[in-house]
C-alpha positions in Angstrom: -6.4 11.3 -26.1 -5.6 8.6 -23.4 -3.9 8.1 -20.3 -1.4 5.1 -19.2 -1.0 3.6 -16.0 2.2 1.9 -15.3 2.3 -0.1 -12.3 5.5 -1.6 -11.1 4.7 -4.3 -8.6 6.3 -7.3 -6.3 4.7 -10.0 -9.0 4.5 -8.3 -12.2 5.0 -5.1 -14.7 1.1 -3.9 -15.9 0.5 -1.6 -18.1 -3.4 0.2 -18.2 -4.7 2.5 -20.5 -7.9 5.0 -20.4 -10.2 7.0 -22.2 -10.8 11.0 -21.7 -13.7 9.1 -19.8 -11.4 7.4 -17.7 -12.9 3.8 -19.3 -10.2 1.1 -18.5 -9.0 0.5 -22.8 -6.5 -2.2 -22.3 -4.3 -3.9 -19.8 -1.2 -6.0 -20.3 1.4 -7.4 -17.6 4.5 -9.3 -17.5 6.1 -11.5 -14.4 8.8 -10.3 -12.4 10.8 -13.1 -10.6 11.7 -12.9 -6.9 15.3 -13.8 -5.5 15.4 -15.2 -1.7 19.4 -14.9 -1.2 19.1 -16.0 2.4 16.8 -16.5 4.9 14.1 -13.3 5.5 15.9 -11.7 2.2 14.0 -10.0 -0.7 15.3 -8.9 -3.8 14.8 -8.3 -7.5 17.0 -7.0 -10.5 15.4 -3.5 -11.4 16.8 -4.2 -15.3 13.9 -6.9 -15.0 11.6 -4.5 -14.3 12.1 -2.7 -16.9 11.9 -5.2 -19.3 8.3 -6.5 -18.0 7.5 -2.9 -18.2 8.8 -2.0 -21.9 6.8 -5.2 -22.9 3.9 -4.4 -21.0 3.8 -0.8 -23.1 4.0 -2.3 -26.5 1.6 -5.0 -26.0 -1.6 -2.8 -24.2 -0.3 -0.2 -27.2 -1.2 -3.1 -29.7 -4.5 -4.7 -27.5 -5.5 -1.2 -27.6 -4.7 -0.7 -31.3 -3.5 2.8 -30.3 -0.1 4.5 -31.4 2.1 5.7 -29.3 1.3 9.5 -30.7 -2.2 9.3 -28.8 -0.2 9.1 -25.4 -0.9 12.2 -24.0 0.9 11.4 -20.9 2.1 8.4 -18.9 1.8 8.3 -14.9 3.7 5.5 -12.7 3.0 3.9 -9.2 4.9 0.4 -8.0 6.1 -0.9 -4.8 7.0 0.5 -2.3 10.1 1.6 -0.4 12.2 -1.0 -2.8 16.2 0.8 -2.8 17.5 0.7 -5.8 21.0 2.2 -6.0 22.6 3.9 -8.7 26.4 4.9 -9.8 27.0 8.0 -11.4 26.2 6.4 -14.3 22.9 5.4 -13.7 23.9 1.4 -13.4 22.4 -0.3 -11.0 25.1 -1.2 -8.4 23.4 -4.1 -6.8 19.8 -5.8 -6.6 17.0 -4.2 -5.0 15.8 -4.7 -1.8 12.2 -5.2 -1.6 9.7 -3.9 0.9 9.3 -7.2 2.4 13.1 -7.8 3.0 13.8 -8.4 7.0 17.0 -8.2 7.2 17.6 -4.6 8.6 16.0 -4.6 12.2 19.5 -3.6 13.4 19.7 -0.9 11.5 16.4 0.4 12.4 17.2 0.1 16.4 20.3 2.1 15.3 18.1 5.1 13.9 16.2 5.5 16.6 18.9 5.6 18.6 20.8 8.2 16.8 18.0 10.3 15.8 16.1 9.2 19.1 12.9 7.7 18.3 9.9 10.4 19.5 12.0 12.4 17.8 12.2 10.5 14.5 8.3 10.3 14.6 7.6 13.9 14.9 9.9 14.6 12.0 8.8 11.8 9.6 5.5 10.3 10.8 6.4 7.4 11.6 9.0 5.0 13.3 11.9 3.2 11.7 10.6 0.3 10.2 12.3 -3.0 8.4 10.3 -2.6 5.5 11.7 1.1 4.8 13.8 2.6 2.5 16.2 4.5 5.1 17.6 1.2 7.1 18.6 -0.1 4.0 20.5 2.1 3.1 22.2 1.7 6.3 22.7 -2.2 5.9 24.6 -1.6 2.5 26.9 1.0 4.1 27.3 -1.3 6.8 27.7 -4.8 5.1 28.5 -3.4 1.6 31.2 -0.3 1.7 31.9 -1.5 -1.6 28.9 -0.6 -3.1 28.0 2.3 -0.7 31.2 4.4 -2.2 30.0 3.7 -5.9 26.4 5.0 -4.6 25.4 8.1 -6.1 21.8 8.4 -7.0 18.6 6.5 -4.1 15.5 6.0 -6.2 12.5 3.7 -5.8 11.3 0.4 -8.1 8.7 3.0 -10.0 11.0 5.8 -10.0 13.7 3.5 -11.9 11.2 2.9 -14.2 10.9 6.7 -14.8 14.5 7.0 -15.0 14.9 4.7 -18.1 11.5 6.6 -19.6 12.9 10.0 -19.1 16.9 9.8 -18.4 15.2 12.0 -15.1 15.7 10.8 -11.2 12.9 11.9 -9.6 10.3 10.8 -7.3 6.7 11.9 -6.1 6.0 12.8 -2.7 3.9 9.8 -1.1 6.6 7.7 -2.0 9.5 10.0 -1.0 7.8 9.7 2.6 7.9 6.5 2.7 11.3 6.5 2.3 11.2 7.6 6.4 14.2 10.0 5.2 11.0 13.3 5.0 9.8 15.5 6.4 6.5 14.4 6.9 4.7 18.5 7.3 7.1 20.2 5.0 6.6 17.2 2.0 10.6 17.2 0.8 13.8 16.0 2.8 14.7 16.0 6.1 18.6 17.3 6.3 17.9 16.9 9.7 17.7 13.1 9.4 20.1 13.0 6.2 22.9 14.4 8.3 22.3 12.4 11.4 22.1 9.3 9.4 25.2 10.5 7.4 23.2 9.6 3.6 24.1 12.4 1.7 21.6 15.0 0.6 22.8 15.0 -3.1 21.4 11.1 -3.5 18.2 12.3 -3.2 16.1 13.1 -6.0 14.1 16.2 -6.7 10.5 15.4 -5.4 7.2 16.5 -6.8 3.3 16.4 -6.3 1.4 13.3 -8.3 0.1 15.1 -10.9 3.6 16.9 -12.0 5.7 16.3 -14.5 8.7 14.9 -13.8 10.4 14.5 -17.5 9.6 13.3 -21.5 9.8 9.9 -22.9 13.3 9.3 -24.2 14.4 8.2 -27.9 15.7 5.4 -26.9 12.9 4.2 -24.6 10.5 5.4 -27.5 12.2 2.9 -29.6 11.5 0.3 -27.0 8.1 1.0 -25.6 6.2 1.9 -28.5 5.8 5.7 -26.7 6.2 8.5 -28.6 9.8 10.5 -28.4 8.8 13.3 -25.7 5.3 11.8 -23.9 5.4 13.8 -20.4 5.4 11.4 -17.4 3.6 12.4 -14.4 5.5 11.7 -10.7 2.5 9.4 -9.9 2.6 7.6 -6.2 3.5 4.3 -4.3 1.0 1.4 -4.9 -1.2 2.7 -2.1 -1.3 6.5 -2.8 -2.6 5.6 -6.2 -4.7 2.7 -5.5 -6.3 5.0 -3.3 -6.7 7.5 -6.2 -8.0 4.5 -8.0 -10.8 4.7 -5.7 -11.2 7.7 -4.9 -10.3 8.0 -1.4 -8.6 11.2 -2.0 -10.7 13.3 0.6 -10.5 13.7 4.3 -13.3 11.2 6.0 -13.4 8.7 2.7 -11.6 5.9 4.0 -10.1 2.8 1.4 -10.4 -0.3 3.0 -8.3 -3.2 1.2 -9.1 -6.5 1.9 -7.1 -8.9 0.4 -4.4 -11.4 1.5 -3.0 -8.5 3.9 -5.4 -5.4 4.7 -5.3 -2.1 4.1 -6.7 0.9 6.1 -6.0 4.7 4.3 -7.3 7.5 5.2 -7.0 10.6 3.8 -6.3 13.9 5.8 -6.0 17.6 4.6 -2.5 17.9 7.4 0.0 16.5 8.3 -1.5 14.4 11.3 1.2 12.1 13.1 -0.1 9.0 15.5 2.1 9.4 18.7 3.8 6.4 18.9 3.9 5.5 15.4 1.6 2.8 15.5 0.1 4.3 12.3 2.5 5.2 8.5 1.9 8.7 8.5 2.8 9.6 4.2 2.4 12.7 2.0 -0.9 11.7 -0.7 0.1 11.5 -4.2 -3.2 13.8 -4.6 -1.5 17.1 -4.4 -1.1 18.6 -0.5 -3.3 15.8 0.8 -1.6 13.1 3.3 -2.6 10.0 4.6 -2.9 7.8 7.4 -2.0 4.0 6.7 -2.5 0.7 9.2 -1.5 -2.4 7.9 -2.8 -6.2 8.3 -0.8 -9.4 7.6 -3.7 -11.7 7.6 -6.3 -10.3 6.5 -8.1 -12.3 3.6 -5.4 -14.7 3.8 -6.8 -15.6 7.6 -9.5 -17.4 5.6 -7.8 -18.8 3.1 -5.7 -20.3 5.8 -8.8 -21.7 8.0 -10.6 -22.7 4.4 -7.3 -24.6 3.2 -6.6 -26.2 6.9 -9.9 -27.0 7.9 -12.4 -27.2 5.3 -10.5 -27.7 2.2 -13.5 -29.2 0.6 -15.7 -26.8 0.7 -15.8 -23.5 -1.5 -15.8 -19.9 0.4 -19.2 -19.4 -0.5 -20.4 -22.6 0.8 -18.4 -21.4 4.2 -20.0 -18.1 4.2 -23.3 -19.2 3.8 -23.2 -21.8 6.4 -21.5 -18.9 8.6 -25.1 -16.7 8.2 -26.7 -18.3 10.6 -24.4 -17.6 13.2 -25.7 -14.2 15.6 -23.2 -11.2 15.2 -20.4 -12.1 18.5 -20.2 -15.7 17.4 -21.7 -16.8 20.8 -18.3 -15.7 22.5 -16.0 -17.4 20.1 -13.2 -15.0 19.4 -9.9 -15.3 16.7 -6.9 -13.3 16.7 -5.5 -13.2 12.8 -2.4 -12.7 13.1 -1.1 -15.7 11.6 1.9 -13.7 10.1 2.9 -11.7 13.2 1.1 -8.3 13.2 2.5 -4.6 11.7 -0.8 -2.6 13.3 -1.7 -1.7 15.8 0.8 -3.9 17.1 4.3 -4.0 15.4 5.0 -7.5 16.7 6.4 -10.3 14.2 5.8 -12.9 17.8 2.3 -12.7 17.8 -0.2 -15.8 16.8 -3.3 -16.9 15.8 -6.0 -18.2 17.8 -9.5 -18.9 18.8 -10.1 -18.5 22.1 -13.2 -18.9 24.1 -14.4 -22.4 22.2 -17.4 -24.3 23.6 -18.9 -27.5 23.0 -22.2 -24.7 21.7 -19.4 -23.8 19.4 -19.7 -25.1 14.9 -17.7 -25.4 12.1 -20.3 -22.2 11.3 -19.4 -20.5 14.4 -15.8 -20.6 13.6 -16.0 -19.0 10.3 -18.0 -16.5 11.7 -15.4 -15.6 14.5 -12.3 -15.7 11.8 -14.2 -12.7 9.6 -15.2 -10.9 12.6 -11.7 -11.5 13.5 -10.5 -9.6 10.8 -13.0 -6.7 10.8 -11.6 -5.9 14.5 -8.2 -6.6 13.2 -8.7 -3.7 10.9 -10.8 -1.8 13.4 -7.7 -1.4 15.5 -6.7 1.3 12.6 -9.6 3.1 12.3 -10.0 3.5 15.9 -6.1 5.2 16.3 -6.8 6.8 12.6 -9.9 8.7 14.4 -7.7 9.0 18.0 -5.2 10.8 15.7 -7.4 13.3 15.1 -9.0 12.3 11.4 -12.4 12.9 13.3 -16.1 11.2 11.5 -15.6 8.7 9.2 -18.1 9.4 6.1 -17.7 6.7 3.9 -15.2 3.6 3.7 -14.4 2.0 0.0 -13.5 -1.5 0.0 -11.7 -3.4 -2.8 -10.1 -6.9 -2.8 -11.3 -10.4 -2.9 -12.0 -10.3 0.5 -15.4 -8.0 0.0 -17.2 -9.8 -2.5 -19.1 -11.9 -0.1 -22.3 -9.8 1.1 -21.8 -11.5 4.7 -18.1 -10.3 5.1 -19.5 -7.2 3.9 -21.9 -6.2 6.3 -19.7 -7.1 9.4 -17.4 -4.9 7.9 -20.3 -2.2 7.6 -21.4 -2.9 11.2 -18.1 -2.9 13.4 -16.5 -0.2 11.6 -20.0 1.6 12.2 -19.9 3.1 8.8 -21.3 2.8 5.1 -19.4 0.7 3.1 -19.3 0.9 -0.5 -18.0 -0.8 -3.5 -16.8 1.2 -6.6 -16.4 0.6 -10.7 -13.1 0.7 -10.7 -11.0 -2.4 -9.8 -7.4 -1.6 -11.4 -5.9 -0.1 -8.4 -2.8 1.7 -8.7 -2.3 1.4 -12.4 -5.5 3.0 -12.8 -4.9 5.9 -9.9 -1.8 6.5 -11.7 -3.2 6.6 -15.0 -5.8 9.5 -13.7 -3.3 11.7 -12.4 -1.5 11.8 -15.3 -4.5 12.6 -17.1 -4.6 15.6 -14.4 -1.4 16.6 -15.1 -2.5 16.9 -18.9 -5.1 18.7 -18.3 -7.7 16.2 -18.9 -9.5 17.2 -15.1 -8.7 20.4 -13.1 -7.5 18.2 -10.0 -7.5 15.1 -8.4 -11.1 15.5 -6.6 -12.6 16.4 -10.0 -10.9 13.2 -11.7 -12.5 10.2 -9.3 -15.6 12.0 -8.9 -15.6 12.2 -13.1 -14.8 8.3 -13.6 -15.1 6.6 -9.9 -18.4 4.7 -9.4 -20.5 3.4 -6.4 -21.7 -0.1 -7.5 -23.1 -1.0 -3.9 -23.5 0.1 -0.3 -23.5 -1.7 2.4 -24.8 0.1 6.3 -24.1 -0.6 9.8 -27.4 -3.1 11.9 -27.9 -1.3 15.3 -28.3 -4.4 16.3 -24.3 -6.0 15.0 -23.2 -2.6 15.7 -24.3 -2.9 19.7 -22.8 -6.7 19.7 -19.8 -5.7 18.1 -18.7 -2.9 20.6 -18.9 -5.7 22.8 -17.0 -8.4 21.5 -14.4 -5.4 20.0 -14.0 -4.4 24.0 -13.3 -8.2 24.8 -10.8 -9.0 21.8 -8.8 -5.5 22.3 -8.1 -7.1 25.6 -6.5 -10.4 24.6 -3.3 -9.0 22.7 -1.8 -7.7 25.7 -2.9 -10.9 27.8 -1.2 -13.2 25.4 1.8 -11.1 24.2 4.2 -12.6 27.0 2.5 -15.9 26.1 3.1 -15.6 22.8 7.1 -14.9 23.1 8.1 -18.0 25.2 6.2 -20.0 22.6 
């Protein structure tokens, strides 16, 4: 019997399959293409999609040398909070706007304004946000009536996916929450929000936990995909529910920590915990009547990658790194603030810059380096420290993934500012591999979620705090909380 993962991301289409043993069998992918319309616009044709997807099934199906009979159940996870509208029909009515799409911060101003923003917190967790589903639907009823009166079906990139698998529009919860159209305690719609917003209730598809099933594997996508006619697929999770189940973050005080070219904080909790002013996502888990805390980074990883392409472009990261070991936990006073990109948390501000501040002529090449990875770690700090305000209380264990961890030197200021163990695990498929296990669940393969990652999820390394970094860190995390709000002013006549 084995499990498939699909995983419907920005870049590509993959396609993962595992064992009763949850061992990784095969992987395949296939490239999406991204269309940039205009300026700050992000879209991509959802037919494409499914094309990368259908030939991402038949060619893991054929690494594997497995038929599609062994299937025992498929489970999906993609991007998130992509719309992808419908007709009656089930044609797509126009391209899908992406996650990253910045087009609709007028829409969001207007949400808050009708729902009235503390209020749209308390009922969905979070506050209205360019990047979500629910303004974007606005901005097409706004800029596209056209399209808006064909409209009859909202689904997300994955759950398109599961509509051409199964002829079924669904969705799972964690993504149906990040929709911002939830409510965020009772895990379904808010026709409190529907209604004031005026998106009607009948758009929205039935919801269900990750591990559900959600519908069967079509003749005709059978013919396509190499599945067999009637393969259950399980309602699976956005690409940071499961990635967190592909880590097994999936109880409360284990924390997954992704560093890559943005970061990722996630934390699960057993309620429904909001952050007041929805500095923090607040979204259902896709493990089953769990939810989750989620702070974002825009540079995190990709702060060094800037400073090692711009600076020393010569050297390699490990060469950096090393050289950077020398250099006393507080970098002598150096600080650097990452947000090269703007910043999404704790500070929702596209304005805000880069910098080093506090440079000396004491101050290296070394010490620099130094400053932009301890940078980051406080960057990504700022998240655990409202995550534990909100009420998530001790932080047990934090599992990092992404490029950004492999270096042991990176990893220990990690360990030391966060003032927790930090561990590496065997799996390193993300949300593909998350999605495949809770299909597996849903099959019967495990009893739950909890059961699954403790069943297949490794620890390959750990990593703990110095008392010694942890003392200097509180420090220099006391002195760069304060520069933010000393330079935001700066920062916006600049």
């Amino acid at each position: 019997m084995y499990f498939l993962g699909i995983d419907t991301s920005t870049t590509s289409s993959k396609a993962l399959l595992i064992d009763e043993q949850g061992e990784v069998i095969a992987v395949a992918s296939n490239p999406h293409t991204l269309q940039t319309p205009k300026p700050l616009w992000s879209e991509q044709n959802p037919l494409e999609w499914w094309e990368a997807v259908s030939a991402s099934i038949k060619s893991v199906l054929e690494k594997a040398g497995v038929g599609g009979e062994r299937i025992a159940a498929v489970g999906l996870t993609g991007q998130m909070h992509g719309l992808v509208l419908l007709d009656d029909g089930g044609n797509v009515l126009r391209p899908a706007i992406l996650w990253n799409d910045q087009r609709t911060q007028s829409q969001c101003d207007e949400i808050h304004e009708i729902v009235g923003r503390e209020k749209f917190i308390q009922i969905t967790g979070n506050i209205a946000l360019t990047g979500f589903t629910a303004p974007k639907i606005l901005w097409v009823k706004e800029n596209e009536p056209d399209v808006y009166a064909k409209a009859k079906h909202v689904l997300l990139p994955k759950d398109f996916i599961r509509y051409k698998l199964t002829g079924e529009y669904a969705m799972d919860k964690a993504d149906g929450a990040g929709t911002v159209l939830f409510d965020l305690k009772a895990r379904d719609w808010s026709d409190e929000v529907l209604s004031a917003l005026d998106i009607p209730r009948a758009w929205m598809p039935k919801t269900f936990e990750g591990t559900e099933f959600t519908g069967d594997v079509t003749n005709e996508a059978a013919a396509l995909t190499g599945l067999k006619v009637g393969t259950p697929v399980a309602a699976g999770g956005g690409d940071q529910a499961a990635g967190a189940v592909g880590v097994g973050a999936v109880e409360a005080g284990v924390v997954a920590l992704t560093v890559g070219t943005s970061g990722v904080v996630f934390a699960t909790t057993p309620s429904a915990l909001i952050e007041p002013d929805g500095r923090l996502h607040a979204f259902c888990h896709a493990a089953p009547g769990m939810w989750h805390f989620m702070g974002v980074m825009l540079s995190a990883a990709g702060s060094l990658q800037w400073y090692r392409d711009t600076l020393a472009p010569d050297m390699s990261f490990d060469d950096l790194l090393k050289e950077a070991e020398s250099i006393p936990a507080g970098s002598e006073g150096l600080q650097f603030l990452p947000y090269l990109s703007g910043e999404r948390t704790p500070h929702p501000d596209p304005l805000a810059r880069g910098a080093f501040i506090g440079l000396t002529l004491r101050h290296s090449r070394a010490h620099m380096t130094r400053a932009v990875l301890e940078g980051v770690a406080f960057g990504l700090k700022d998240s655990f420290t409202l995550i534990q305000n909100a009420g998530l209380g001790t932080i047990t264990q934090v599992r990092a993934s992404g490029g950004g961890v492999k270096g042991a030197l990176w990893r220990q200021i990690f360990a030391s500012v966060l003032e927790a163990e930090l561990v590496t695990v065997n799996t390193t498929e993300g949300g593909a591999y998350g999605a495949a296990l809770l299909a597996g669940v849903g099959a019967g393969a495990w009893s739950d979620v909890v059961s699954a990652c403790q069943a297949c999820i490794k620890i390959t390394g750990s990593t703990h705090p110095v008392a010694a970094e942890v003392e200097a860190y509180r420090k220099s995390y006391a002195v760069y909380r304060e520069l933010y709000p000393a330079l935001k002013s700066t920062f916006e006549k600049m």
